[in-house]
N, C-alpha and C positions, 0 to 999 in steps of 0.2 A: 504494500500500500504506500504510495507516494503522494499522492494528490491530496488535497485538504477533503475535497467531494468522495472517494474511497476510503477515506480516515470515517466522515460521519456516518456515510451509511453503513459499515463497519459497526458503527457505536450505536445506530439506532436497531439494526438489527438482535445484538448482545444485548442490550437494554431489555428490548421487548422477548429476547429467548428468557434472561434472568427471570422477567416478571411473571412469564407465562409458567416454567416450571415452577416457581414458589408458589404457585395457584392449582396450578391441575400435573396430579402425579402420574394417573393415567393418561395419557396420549400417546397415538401413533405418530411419531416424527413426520415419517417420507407423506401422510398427510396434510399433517400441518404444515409441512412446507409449500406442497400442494396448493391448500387453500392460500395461504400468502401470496404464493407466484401469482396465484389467479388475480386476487384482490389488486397487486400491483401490477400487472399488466393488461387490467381491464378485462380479464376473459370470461366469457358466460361458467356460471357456477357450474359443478358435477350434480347440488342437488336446485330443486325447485326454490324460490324466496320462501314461500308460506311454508316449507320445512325447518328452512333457512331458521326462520325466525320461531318458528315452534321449540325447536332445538336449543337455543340462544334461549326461549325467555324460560327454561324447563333449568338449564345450566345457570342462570342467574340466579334462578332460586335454591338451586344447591347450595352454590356459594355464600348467599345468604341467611342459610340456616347452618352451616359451616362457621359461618363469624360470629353467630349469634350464640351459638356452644362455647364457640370459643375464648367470647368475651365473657361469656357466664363464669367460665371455668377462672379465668383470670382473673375476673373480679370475686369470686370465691377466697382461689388463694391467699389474694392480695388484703381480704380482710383479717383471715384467718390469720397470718402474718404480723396483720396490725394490731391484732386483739394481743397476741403474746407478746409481742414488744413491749406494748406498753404495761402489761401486767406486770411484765421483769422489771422495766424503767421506774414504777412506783416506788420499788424497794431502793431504788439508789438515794444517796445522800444527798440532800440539797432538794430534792424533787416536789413540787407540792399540786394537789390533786383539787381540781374540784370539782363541782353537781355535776358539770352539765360533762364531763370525764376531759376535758382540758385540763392538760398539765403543764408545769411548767417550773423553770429554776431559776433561780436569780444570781446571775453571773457580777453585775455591778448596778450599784444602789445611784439613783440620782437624787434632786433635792426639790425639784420643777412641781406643778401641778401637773394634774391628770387631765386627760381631754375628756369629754361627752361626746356622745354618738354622733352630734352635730357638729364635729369640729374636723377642720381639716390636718391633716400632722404630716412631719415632714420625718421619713424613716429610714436606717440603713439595714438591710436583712440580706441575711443569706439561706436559702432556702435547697432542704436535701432531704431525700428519699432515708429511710431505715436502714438500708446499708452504705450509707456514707455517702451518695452519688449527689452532688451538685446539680440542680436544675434551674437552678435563678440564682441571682445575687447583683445586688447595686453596688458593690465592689468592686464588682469586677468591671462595671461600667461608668464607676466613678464618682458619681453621682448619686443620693439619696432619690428616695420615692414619695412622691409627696400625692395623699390621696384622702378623701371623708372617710373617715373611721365609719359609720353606717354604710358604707359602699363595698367595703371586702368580704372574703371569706367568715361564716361566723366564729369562728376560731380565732379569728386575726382580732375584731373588732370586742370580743370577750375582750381578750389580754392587755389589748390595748389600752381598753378603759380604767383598767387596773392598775397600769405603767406610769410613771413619774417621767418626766422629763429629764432625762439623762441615765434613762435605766437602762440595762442590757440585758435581756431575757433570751433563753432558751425553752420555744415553747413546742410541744408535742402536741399535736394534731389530729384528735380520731377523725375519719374520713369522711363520717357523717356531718363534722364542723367544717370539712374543707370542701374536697369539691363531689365528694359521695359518691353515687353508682354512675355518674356521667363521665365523672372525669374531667379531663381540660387537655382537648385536643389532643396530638399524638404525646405529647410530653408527659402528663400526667396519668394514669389509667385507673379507670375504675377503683375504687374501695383504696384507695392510696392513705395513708396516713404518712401524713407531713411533719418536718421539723423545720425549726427556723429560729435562727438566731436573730433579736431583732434589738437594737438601740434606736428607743425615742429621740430624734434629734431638737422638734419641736414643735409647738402648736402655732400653724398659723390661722385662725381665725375660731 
């Protein structure tokens, strides 16, 4: 391959070979190349449209009762997961528990008022999964986060209203206070329980 036009369709081909075996385990290759050829060179199908499409919307629905197992199954795990975590986490030192099962620890004491749900605050947090993985942080972006305490996850706006201005918390997250069985897009999944290190920086309004 030398041409830049042989490099891409090289790459769109790979692309769409990766995609397709991650999806369907069964297929006949010299088929599926088949129907490719056909599709890009314009050539009359081997079968009818109205099968065409019979087939296709029979195959969609596999697929999607396939994901829909599959996200069950993961968000099963994932709570399962979170429930024992935080059972273990209770008994650490420093940890404090409350009603609504948010917990949390107090890394360093500030001296500021507390906001109300009405107020907006300006925060620096680093936010990670139960095995250690990093998925947000204003750190790394340099810049604080500044949002209505009534506008976050219910987890965040609990703790927060708790927090002193200059305080630095590490708060543990059951997943029901975060983002629950939906999730948050591909990053977070299902039944996730959160951690987050978070310093009030300050209350602006």
């Amino acid at each position: 391959m030398e041409s830049q036009r042989e490099k891409v369709s090289y790459c769109i081909g790979l692309q769409a070979g990766t995609s397709i075996k991650s999806q369907f385990k069964d297929i006949d290759q010299n088929l599926l190349e088949r129907g490719f050829h056909h599709a890009i060179a314009e050539m009359t199908p081997d079968l009818e449209s109205e099968e065409i499409n019979k087939i296709l919307k029979a195959l969609q629905k596999q697929v999607e009762e396939q994901q829909k197992v599959f996200v069950e199954q993961m968000s099963d795990k994932n709570k399962e997961e979170g429930e024992s975590f935080l059972k273990e986490n209770l008994t650490k030192e420093g940890v404090e528990h409350l009603a609504s099962g948010l917990q949390y620890k107090v890394i360093e004491e500030g001296s500021g008022p507390s906001p109300t749900m009405h107020d907006v605050v300006s925060v620096h947090y680093r936010g990670t999964f139960i095995d250690g993985r990093v998925f947000d942080s204003t750190h790394e972006r340099e810049q604080p986060q500044e949002f209505p305490v009534g506008r976050v996850i219910p987890g965040w706006s609990e703790a927060i209203k708790l927090m002193k201005v200059g305080d630095k918390w590490e708060i543990y997250i059951p997943s029901y206070l975060a983002y629950g069985e939906s999730g948050y897009g591909p990053q977070i999944e299902p039944n996730k329980t959160l951690i987050f290190e978070m310093e009030l920086l300050k209350i602006n309004s």
